[in-house]
RODO-2510 file (C-alpha; in nm, 4 decimals, decimal comma):
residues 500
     n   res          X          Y          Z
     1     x     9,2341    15,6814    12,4022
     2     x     9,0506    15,8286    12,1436
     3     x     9,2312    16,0299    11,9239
     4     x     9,0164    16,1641    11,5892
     5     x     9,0721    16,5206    11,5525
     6     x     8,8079    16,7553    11,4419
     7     x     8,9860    16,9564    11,1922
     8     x     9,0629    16,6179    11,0176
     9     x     8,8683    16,4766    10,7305
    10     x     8,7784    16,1837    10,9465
    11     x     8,6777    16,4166    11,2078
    12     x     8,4327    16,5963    10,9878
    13     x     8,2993    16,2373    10,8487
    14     x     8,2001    16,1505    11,2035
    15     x     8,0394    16,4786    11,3004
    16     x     7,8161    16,4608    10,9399
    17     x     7,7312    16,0988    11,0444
    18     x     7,5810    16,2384    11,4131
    19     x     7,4431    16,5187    11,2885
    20     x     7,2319    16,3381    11,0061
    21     x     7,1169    16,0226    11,3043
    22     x     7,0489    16,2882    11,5246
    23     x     6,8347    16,4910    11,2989
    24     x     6,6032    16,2472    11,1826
    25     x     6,4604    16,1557    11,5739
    26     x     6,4529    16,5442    11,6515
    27     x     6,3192    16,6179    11,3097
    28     x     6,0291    16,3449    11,3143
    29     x     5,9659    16,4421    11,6785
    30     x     5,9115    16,8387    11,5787
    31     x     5,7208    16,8067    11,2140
    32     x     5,4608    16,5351    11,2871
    33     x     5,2160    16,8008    11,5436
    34     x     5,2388    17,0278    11,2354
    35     x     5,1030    16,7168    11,0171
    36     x     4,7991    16,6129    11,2352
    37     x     4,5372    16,7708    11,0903
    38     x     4,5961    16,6620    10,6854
    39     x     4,6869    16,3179    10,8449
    40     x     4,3709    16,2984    11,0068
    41     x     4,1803    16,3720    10,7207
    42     x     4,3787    16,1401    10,4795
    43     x     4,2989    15,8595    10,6682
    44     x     3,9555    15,9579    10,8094
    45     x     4,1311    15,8841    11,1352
    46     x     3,9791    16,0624    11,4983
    47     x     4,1049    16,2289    11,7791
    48     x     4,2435    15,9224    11,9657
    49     x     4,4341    15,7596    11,6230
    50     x     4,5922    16,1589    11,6001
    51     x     4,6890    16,0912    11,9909
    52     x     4,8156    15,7481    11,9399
    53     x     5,0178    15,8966    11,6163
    54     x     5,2323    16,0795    11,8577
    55     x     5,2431    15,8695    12,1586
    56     x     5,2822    15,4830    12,0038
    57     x     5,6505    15,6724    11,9556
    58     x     5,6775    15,8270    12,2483
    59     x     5,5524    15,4819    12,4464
    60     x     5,8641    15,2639    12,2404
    61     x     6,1175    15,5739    12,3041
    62     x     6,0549    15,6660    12,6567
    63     x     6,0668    15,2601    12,7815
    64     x     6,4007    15,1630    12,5475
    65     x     6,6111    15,5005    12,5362
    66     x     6,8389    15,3850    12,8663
    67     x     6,8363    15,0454    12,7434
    68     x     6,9159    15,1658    12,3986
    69     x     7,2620    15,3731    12,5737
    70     x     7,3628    15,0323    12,7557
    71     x     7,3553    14,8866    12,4390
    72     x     7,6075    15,0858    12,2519
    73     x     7,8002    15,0632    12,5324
    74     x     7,8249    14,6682    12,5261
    75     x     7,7821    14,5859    12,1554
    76     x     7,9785    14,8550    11,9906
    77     x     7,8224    15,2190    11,9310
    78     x     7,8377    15,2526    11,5940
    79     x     7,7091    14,9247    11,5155
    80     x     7,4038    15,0213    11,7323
    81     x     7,3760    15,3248    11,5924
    82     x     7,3652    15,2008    11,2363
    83     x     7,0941    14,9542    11,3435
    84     x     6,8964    15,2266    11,4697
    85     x     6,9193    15,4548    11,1540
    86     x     6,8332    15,1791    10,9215
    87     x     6,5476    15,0693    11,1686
    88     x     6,4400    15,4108    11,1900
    89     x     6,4333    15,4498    10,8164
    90     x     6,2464    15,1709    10,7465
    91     x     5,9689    15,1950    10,9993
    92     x     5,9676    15,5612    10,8545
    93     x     5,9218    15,4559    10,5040
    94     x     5,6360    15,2381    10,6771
    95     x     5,4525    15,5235    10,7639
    96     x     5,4787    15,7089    10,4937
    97     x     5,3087    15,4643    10,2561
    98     x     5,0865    15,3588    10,5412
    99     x     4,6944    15,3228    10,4080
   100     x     4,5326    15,3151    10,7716
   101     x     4,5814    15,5066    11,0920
   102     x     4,6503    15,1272    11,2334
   103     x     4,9448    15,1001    11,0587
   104     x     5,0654    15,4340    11,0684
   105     x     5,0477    15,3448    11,4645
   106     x     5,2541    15,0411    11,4450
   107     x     5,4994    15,2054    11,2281
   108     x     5,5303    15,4919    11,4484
   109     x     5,5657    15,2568    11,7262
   110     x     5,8836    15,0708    11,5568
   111     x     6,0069    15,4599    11,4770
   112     x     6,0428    15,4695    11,8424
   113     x     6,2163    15,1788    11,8922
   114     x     6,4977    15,3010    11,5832
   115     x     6,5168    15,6406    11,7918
   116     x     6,6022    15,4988    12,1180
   117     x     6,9152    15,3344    11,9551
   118     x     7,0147    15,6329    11,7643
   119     x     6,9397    15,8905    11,9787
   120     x     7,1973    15,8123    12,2808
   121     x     7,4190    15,6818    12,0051
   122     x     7,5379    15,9747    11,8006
   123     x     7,6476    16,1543    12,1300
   124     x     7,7945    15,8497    12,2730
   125     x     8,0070    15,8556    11,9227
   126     x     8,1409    16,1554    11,9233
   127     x     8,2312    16,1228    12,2509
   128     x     8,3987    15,8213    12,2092
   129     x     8,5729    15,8894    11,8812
   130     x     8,7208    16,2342    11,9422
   131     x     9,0407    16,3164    12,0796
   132     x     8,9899    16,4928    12,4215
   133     x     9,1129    16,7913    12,3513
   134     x     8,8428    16,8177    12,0872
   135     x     8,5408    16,6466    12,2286
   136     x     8,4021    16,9729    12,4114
   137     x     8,4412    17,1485    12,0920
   138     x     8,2608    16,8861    11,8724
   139     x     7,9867    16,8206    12,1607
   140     x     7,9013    17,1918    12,0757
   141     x     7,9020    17,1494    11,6905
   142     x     7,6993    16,8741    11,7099
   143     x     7,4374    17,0103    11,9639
   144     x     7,4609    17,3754    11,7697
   145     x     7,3533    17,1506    11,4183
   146     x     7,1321    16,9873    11,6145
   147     x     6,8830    17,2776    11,7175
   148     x     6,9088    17,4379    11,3722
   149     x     6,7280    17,0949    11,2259
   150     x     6,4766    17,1335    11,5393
   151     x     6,4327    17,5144    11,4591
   152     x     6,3448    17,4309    11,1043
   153     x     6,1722    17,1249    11,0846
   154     x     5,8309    17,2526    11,1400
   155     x     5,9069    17,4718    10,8506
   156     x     6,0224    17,2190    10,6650
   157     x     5,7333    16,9968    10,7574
   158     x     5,4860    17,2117    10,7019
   159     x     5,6275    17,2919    10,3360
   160     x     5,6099    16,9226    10,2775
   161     x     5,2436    16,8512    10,3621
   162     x     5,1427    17,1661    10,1973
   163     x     5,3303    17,0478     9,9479
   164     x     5,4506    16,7088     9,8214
   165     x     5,1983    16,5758    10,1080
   166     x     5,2320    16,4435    10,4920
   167     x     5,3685    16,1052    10,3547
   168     x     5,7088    16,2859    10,3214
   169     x     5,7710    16,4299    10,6279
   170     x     5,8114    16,0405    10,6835
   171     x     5,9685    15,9381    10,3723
   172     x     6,2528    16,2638    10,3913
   173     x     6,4137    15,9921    10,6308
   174     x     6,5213    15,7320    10,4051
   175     x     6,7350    15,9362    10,1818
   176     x     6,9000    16,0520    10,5163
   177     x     6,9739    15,6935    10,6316
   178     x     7,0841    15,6152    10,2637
   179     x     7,3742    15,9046    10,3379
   180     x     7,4263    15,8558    10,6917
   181     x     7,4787    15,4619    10,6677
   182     x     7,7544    15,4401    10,4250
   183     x     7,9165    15,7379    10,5753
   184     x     7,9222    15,5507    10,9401
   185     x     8,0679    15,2393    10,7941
   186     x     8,3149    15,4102    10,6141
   187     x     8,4617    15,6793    10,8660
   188     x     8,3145    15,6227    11,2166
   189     x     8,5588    15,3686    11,4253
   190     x     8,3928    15,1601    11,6401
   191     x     8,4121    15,2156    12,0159
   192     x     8,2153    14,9640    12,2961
   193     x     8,2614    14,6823    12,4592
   194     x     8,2493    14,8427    12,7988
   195     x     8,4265    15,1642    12,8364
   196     x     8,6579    15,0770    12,5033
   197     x     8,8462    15,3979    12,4010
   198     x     8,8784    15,5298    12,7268
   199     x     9,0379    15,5374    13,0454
   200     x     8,9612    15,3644    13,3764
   201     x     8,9424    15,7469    13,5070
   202     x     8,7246    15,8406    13,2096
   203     x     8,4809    15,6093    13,2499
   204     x     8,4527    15,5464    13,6573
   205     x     8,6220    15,2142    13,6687
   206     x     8,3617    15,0556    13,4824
   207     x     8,3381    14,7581    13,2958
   208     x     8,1375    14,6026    13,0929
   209     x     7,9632    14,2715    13,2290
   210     x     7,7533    14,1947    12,8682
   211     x     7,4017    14,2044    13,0939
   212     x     7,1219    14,4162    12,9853
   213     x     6,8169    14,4760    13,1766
   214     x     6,5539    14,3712    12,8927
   215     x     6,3051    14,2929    13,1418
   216     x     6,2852    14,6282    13,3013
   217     x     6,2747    14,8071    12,9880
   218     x     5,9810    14,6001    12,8796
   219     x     5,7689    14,6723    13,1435
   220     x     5,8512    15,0217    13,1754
   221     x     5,7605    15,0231    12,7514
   222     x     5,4382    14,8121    12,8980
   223     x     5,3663    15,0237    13,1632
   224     x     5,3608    15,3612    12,9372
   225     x     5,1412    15,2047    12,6655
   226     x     4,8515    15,0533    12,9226
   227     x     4,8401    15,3764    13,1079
   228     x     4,8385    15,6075    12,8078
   229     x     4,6017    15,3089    12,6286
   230     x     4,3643    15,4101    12,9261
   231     x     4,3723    15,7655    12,9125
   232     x     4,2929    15,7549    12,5871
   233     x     4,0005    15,4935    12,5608
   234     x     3,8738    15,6376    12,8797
   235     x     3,6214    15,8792    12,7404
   236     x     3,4353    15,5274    12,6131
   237     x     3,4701    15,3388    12,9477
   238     x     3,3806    14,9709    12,9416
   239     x     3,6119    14,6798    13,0889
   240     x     3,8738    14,7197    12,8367
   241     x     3,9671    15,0710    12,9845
   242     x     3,9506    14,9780    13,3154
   243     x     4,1729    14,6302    13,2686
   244     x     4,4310    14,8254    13,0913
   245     x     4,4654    15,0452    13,3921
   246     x     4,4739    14,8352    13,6100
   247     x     4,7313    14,6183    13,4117
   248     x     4,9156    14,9641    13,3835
   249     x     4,9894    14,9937    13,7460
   250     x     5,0735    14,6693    13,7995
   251     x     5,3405    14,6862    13,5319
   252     x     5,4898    15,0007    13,6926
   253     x     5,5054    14,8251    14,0137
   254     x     5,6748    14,5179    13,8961
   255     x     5,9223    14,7542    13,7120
   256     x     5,9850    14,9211    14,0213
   257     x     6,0546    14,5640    14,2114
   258     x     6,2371    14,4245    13,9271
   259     x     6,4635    14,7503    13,9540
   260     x     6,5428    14,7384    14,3423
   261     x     6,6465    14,3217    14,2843
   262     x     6,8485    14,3261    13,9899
   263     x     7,2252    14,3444    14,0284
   264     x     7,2106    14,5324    13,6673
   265     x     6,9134    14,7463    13,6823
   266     x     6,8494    14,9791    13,4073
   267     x     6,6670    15,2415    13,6448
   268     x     6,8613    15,2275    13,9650
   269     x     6,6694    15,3156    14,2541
   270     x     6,9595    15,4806    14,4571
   271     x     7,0192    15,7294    14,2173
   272     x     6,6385    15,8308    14,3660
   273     x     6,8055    15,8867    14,6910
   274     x     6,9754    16,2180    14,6063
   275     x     6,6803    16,4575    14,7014
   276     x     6,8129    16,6631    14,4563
   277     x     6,8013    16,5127    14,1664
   278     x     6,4428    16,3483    14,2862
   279     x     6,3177    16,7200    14,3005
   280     x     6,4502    16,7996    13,9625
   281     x     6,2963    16,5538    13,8176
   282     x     5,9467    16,6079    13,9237
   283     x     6,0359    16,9512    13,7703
   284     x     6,0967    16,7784    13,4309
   285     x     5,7563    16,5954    13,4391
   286     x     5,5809    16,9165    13,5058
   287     x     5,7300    17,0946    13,2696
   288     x     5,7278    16,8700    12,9724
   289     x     5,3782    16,7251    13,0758
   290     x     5,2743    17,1130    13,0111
   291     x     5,5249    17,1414    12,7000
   292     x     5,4387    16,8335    12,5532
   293     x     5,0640    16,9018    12,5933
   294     x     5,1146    17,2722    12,4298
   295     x     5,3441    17,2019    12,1296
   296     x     5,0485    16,9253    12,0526
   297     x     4,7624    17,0818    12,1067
   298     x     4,8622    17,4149    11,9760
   299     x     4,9845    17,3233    11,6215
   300     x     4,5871    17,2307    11,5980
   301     x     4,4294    17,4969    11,7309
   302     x     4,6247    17,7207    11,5130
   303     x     4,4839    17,5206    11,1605
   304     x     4,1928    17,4243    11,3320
   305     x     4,0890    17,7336    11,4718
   306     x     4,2610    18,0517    11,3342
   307     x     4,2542    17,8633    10,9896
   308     x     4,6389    17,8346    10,9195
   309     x     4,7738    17,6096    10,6106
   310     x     5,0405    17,3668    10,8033
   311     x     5,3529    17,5614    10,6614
   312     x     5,2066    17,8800    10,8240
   313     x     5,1534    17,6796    11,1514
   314     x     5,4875    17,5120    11,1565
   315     x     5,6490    17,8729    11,0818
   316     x     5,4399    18,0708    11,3476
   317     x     5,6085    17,8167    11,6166
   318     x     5,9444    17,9119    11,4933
   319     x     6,0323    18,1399    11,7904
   320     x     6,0155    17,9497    12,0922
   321     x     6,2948    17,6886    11,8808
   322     x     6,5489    17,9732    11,8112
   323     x     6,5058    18,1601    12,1343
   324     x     6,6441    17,8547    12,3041
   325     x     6,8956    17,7788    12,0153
   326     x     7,0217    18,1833    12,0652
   327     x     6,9961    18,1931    12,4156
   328     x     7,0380    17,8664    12,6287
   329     x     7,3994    17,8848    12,6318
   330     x     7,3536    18,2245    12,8379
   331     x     7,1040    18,0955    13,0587
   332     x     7,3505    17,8052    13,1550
   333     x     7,6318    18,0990    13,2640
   334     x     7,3769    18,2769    13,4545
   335     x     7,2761    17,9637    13,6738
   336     x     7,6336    17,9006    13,6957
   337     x     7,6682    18,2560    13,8960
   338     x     7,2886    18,2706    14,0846
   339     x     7,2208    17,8974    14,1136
   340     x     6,9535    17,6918    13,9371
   341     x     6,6617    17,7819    14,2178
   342     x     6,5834    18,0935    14,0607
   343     x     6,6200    17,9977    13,7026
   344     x     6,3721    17,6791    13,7345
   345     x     6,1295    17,8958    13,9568
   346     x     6,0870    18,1959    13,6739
   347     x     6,1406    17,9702    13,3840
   348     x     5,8695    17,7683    13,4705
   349     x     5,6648    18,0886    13,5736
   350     x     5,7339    18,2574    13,2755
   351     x     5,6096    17,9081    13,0303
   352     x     5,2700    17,9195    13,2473
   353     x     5,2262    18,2973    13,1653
   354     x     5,2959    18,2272    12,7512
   355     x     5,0167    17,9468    12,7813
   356     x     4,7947    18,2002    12,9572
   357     x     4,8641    18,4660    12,6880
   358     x     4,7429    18,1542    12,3776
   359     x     4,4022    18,1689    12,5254
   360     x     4,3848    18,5092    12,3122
   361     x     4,4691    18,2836    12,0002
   362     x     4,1444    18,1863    11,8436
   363     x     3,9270    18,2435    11,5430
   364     x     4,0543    18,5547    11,3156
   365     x     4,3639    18,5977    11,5927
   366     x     4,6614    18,8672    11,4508
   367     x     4,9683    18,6975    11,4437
   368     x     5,1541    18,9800    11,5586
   369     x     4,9255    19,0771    11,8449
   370     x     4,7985    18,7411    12,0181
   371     x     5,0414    18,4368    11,8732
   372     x     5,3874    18,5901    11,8513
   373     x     5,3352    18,7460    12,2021
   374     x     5,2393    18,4050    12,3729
   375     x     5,5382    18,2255    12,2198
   376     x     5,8337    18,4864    12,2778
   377     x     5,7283    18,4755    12,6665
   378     x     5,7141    18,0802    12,6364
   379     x     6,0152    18,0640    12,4951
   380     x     6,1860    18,3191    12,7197
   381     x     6,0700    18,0615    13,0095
   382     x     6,2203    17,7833    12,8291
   383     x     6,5466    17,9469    12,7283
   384     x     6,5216    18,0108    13,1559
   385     x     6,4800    17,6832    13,2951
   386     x     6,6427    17,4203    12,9957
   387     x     6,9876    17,4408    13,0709
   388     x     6,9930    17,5123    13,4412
   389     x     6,7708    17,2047    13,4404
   390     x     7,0002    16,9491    13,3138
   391     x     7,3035    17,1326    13,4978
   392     x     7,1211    17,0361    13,8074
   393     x     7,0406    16,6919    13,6968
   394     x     7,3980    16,6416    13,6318
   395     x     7,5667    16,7632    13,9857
   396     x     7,2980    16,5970    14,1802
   397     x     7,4949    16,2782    14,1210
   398     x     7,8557    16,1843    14,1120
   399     x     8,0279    16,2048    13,7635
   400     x     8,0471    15,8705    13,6799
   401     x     7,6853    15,8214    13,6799
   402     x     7,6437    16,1853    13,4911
   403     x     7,5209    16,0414    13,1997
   404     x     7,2527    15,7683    13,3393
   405     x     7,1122    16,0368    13,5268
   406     x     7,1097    16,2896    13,2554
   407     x     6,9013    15,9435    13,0622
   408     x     6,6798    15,9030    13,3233
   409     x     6,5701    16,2720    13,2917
   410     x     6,4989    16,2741    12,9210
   411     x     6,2875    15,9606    12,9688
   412     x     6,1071    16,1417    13,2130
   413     x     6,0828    16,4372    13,0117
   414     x     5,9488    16,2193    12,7242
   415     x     5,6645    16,0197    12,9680
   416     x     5,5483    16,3281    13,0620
   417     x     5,5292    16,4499    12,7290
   418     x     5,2884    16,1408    12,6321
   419     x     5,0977    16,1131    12,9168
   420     x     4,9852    16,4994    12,8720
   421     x     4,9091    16,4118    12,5284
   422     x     4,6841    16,1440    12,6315
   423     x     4,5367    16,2816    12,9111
   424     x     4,4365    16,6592    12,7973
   425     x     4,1644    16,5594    12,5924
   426     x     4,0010    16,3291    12,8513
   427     x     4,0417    16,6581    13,0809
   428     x     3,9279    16,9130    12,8633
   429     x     3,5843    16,7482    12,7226
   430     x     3,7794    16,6600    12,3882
   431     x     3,5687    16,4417    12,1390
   432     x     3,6659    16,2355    11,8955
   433     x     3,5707    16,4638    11,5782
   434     x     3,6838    16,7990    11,7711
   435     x     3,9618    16,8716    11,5609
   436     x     3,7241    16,9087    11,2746
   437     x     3,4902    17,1638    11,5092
   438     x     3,6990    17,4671    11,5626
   439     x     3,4459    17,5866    11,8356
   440     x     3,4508    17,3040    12,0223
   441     x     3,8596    17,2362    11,9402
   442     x     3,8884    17,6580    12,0723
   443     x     3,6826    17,5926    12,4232
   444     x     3,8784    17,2491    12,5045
   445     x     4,2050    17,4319    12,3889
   446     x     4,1273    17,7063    12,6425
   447     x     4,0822    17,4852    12,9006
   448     x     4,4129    17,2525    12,8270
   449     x     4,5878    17,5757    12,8253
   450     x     4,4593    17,6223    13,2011
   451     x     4,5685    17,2654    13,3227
   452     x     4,9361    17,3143    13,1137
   453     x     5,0244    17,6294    13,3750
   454     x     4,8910    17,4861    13,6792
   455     x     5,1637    17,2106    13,6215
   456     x     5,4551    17,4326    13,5476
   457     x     5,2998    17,6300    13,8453
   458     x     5,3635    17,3149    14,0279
   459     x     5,6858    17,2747    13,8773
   460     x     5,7951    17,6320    13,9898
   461     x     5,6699    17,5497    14,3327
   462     x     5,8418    17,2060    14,3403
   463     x     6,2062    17,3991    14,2471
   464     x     6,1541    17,6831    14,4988
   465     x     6,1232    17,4674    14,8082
   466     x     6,3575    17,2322    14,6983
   467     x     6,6369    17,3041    14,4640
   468     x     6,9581    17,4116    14,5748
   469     x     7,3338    17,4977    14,4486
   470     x     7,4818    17,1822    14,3260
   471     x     7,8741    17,1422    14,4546
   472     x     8,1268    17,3774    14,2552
   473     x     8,2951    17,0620    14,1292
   474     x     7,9992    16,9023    13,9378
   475     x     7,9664    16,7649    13,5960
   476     x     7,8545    17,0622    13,3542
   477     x     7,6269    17,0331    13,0730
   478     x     7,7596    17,0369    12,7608
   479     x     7,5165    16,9922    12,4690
   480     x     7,4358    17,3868    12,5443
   481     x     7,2770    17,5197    12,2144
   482     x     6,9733    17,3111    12,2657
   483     x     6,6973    17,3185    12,0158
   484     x     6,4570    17,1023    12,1104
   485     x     6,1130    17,1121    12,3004
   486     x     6,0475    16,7594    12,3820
   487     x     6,2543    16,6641    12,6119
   488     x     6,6301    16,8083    12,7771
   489     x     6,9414    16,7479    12,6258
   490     x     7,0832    16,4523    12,6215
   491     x     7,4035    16,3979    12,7833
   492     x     7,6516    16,1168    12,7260
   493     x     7,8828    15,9521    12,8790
   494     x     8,1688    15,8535    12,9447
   495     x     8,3063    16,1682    12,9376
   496     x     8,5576    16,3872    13,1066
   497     x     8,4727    16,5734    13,4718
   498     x     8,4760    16,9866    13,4095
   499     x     8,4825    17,1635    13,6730
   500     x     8,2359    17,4460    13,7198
***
């Protein structure tokens, strides 16, 4: 049984230590959009490098973050977790004294890889370290820290490349990891092996058997990078292009076969057999595909086109952040009492409306009149549907398997997120140099903004026919004061069954 209590000096140690490995994936994954455009001219680099600068981390985080869960679970969690702060340091320190867009690819891709052992891990520490009686309670400290650091990193990253340069939003990490390692060693106990540190009850009655699905999460990683490889590339055409996607969907097929056989699979297809939690899901990839997309695209259009400096661009996007950080606890109680169908119907309604309202954002646009506007009514829809989202995902299953479905969503989340990224331009008539046209940037951006609602339009759609009242005796949410727009919360397991 776990028994570190909060108010204790160890207590505090441990909650530092998440905090800090928490903060520097949510923090990288926030500051880099506002970053683009100086990147891009630093290195000379196009349109697709930009693209790839986002999604070579999204491709390595999406395919590995289940796998990188299962692996706390059977090698110890805070050993995992240390790996993937010092990995995630040093691929960021990588980047930041990368000389090419090539290697700031690579590095970004081994960023990912760092994040999808860290990222599961400091929840999966907390809730293994804790005392019950003080997990719920630390769960909320942590996820409360945690949207603060999303709600100001594209302040703080826009001060740094203003500043000191884009090379530090990379290079802020290593001083992190310097604090956050010794800290973990010292004052985080190690929990694994299994279910170690917790009941039979706690965790479902299982046990560890020391297999890991490696070759499922390779070819899902595989998968992701030859289809977002093709959307990409696919403005050039030629054989290259068209081998990639078809080596794409082959990969995503043999992932899909290699799931169903395996005794051990990292994506278990039954869990697909809820049509609840299927529905919800399709939710998350139209929502994020459209969020993703948006928080991309418009942290351009705003340099690009209205002619902001990157600290006025990563402040102007401020609101959206602290809505949900202010609000999403609310918007969980009120699904709680009306059900999630409304919630992910308006929410979803309400995000398509604040992407409607950005087409007014272009050259000479008032802040006050044309930006602010758009992003209060996005982030009204995402305060909406974020929490009643992931309370869905989590009583569509049983309780023991809470916290693999709750992974499976924020993988989604995070495909869709790449996949927009990669596929907007293509749709939208994007060239290669037309982040340094703002007239030809503005009409593309107009047009993204069109495809981005008619997929949470979709989304809406998809929860009004579908989405019903989970049981009264499901799994709650629990990381409630959610900052982040990339992806849902993150839920861990094991933990212990609340009753709604």
């Amino acid at each position: 049984m776990p028994d570190v209590r909060l108010a204790s000096p160890q207590g505090k140690w441990v909650l530092l230590t998440t905090v800090l490995g928490s903060s520097m994936a949510m923090l990288d994954s926030t500051v880099v959009n506002v970053a683009l455009p100086r990147i891009g001219r630093d290195l000379d680099a196009n349109l697709s490098a930009l693209q790839w600068t986002v999604n070579a981390y999204m491709v390595t985080l999406a395919g590995l973050i289940l796998l990188g869960g299962a692996l706390g679970d059977r090698l110890g969690r805070r050993k995992v977790f240390v790996v993937g702060v010092v990995w995630f340091a040093v691929a960021s320190l990588l980047c930041g004294i990368a000389p090419n867009a090539g290697v700031l690819i690579a590095a970004r891709a081994l960023q990912g890889v760092g994040g999808a052992l860290l990222t599961p891990g400091s929840l999966a520490l907390i809730q293994a370290s804790f005392h019950p009686d003080d997990r719920g309670r630390a769960v909320g400290l942590w996820s409360g820290f945690g949207g603060i650091g999303a709600a100001v990193g594209p302040f703080v990253g826009g001060w740094l490349v203003d500043g000191p340069g884009w090379r530090w939003v990379f290079l802020l990490n290593v001083p992190v990891a310097l604090v956050c390692v010794p800290v973990a060693l010292r004052h985080v106990p190690e929990s694994g092996g299994g279910t170690a540190g917790f009941s039979e009850a706690e965790s479902g009655g299982q046990r560890a058997h020391g297999r890991f699905d490696v070759l499922g999460a390779v070819l899902g990683a595989l998968a992701l990078a030859l289809m977002t490889y093709a959307l990409i590339e696919a403005g050039g055409g030629g054989a290259v292009v068209a081998v990639s996607a078809v080596a794409g969907l082959a990969a995503a097929v043999a992932f899909v076969v290699v799931e169903r056989r395996r005794p051990d699979p990292m994506m278990p297809p039954d869990i697909f057999a809820s049509r609840q939690f299927t529905a919800v899901n399709l939710v998350t990839l139209c929502v994020y595909a459209a969020l993703g997309g948006f928080f991309f695209l418009a942290a351009l259009q705003l340099q690009v086109v209205v002619g902001y400096s990157a600290l006025a661009a990563g402040t102007a996007l401020l609101p959206t952040t602290v809505l949900m950080l202010l609000l999403s606890a609310r918007s969980g109680e009120l699904a709680d009492r009306i059900g999630p169908r409304i919630p992910l119907t308006v929410g979803p309604l309400l995000c398509a409306a604040g992407m409607l309202l950005m087409l007014r954002v272009g050259p000479g646009a008032s802040y006050a009149a044309d930006v602010l506007p758009a992003l209060l009514v996005l982030g009204l829809g995402m305060v909406t549907l974020v929490a009643p989202l992931t309370a869905t995902v989590l009583g569509s299953v049983s309780v023991v398997r809470a916290g693999l479905a709750s992974g499976i969503n924020n993988a989604a989340a995070r495909a869709a997120g790449l996949m927009a990224v990669a596929a907007l331009p293509l749709l939208t008539g994007m060239g290669e140099e037309a982040y340094r046209e703002p007239a030809a940037f503005d009409t593309a951006f107009d047009k993204a903004m069109g495809w981005c609602a008619g997929a949470l339009v979709v989304g809406a759609l998809i929860a009004a026919t579908v989405v019903r009242r989970p049981p009264p005796d499901c799994k709650r949410p629990e990381c409630l004061r959610h900052g982040g727009v990339t992806a849902p919360p993150l839920e861990g397991e094991p933990v212990r069954k609340r009753l709604g």
